[in-house]
N, C-alpha and C positions, 0 to 999 in steps of 0.2 A: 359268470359261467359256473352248471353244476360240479362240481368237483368230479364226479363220474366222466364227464363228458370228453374230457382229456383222457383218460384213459381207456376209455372206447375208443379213440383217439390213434393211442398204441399200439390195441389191439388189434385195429382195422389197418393197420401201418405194420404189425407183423404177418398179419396173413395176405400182404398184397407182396410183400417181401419175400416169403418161403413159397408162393403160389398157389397157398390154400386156396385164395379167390383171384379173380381176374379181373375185376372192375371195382372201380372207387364205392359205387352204391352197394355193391353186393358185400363189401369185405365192414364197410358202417354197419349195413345191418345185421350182418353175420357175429360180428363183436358184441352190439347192440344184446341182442339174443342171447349171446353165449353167456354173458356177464348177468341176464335175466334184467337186462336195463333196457326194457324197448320203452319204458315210458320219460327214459332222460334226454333231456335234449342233447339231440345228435350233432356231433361237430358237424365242421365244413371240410371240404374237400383240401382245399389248403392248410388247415391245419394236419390232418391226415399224412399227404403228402412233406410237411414239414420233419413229422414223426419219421417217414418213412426213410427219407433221405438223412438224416441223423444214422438210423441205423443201418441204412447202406454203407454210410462212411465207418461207421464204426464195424462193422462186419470184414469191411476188405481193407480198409485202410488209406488214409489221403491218396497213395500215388496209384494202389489197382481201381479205388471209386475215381478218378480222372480220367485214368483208359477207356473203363469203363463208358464213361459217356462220352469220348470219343469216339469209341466204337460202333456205339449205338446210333450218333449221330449220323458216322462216316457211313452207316449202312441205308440211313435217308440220302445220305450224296449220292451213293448207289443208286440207288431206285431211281431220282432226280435224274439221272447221268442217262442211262439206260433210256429213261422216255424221252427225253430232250434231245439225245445221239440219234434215233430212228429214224430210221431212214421214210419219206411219204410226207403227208400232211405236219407242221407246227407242233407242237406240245411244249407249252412253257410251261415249268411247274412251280411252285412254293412250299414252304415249310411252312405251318401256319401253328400259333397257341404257344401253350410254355418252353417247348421244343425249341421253336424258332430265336427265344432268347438262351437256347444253350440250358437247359430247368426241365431234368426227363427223373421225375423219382414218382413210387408208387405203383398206381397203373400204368405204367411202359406202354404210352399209347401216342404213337405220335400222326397227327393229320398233315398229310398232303392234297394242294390240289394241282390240279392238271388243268391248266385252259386248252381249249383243244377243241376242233371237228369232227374228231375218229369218236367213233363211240366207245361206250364201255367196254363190248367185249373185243373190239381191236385192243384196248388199253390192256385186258385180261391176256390173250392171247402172247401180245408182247412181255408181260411179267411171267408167264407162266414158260415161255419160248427160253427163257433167261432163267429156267429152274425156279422161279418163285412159285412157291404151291399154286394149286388154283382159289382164286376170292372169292367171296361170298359177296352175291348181289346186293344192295339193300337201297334203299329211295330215303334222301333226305327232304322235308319239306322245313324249307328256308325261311327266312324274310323275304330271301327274292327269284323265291319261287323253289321247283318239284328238280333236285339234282341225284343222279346216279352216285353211289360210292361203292370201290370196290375192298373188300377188310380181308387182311391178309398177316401171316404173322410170318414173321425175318425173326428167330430165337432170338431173343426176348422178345422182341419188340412186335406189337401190334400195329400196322398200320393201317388209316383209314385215308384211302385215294378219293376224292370229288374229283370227278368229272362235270368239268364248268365250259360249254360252251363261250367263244369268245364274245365278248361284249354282252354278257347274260346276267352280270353283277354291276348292278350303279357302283359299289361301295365296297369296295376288296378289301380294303382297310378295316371293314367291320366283320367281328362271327357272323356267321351265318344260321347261328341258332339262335346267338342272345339280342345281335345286332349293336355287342358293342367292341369299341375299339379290342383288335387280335394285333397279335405281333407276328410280321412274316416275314420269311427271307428267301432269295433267289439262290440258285445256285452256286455262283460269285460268290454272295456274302455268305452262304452257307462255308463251302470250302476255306473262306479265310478263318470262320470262326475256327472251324475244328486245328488248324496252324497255329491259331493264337491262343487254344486251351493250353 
């Protein structure tokens, strides 16, 4: 590795941390630039994140970096709780990605999906009914196939909802972008994590 490239590294891991930037790509290339190192090879996202989460603990300290990610969690329980309580049609939800194993440093972005009949803007309607700002529409095109997501931000934390009709994924167990093994959790195991942090 070039010896710059961890410290772009840092750099891209303090400004995902103070909120200069708000996504993992932009805060690389932004470091990348500022250092006049756009031609060193750029880390990877988990290194970044590694950085980032270091100095999150180091900033507030073991026992407020714990709350902290309980909190952030407890507020996907939220959201989870709120669409699976509604009243109407089904909505089972999941935690899916680093999240779901309890691993939220960096980009503070954590994906949910929603299986479900209602569509998006019932799903909208119902966040929004519950004081959650109003989402931003956006189309993912999958491995298995064209799904609605609605992006919304819970301070910090950024959330990105799919809305997955039922029986519309062969493969729930894989991303939906890379198509490979994701790590998710139900409500249940959600609620026991944030107990057992």
């Amino acid at each position: 590795m070039h010896p710059l490239t961890d410290e772009i590294a840092q750099r891209a891991a303090a400004y995902l941390n103070s909120g200069r930037e708000f996504d993992m790509h932009s805060a690389i290339i932004a470091a990348a630039r500022d250092m006049r190192a756009e031609k060193i090879p750029l880390p990877t996202a988990a290194r970044v994140r590694k950085h980032a989460q270091a100095m999150r603990q180091q900033e507030l300290g073991d026992a407020a970096y714990e709350a902290d990610q309980r909190a952030m969690l407890a507020s996907a329980l939220e959201i989870m709780t709120l669409l699976e309580n509604a009243s109407g049609e089904t909505i089972r939800t999941e935690l899916v990605g680093r999240a779901a194993v309890s691993t939220i440093d960096g980009d503070l972005i954590m994906h949910l999906r929603a299986y479900t009949k209602r569509s998006a803007t019932e799903l909208a309607k119902l966040l929004t009914d519950a004081g959650i700002g109003e989402p931003e529409f956006r189309t993912l095109d999958s491995c298995e196939g064209r799904f609605t997501q609605l992006v919304f931000l819970e301070d910090p934390v950024e959330f990105i909802l799919t809305r997955i009709p039922p029986n519309a994924i062969r493969h729930p167990e894989l991303d939906l972008t890379t198509g490979k093994p994701i790590a998710r959790t139900d409500i249940n195991r959600l609620a026991a994590l944030i107990h057992d942090r």
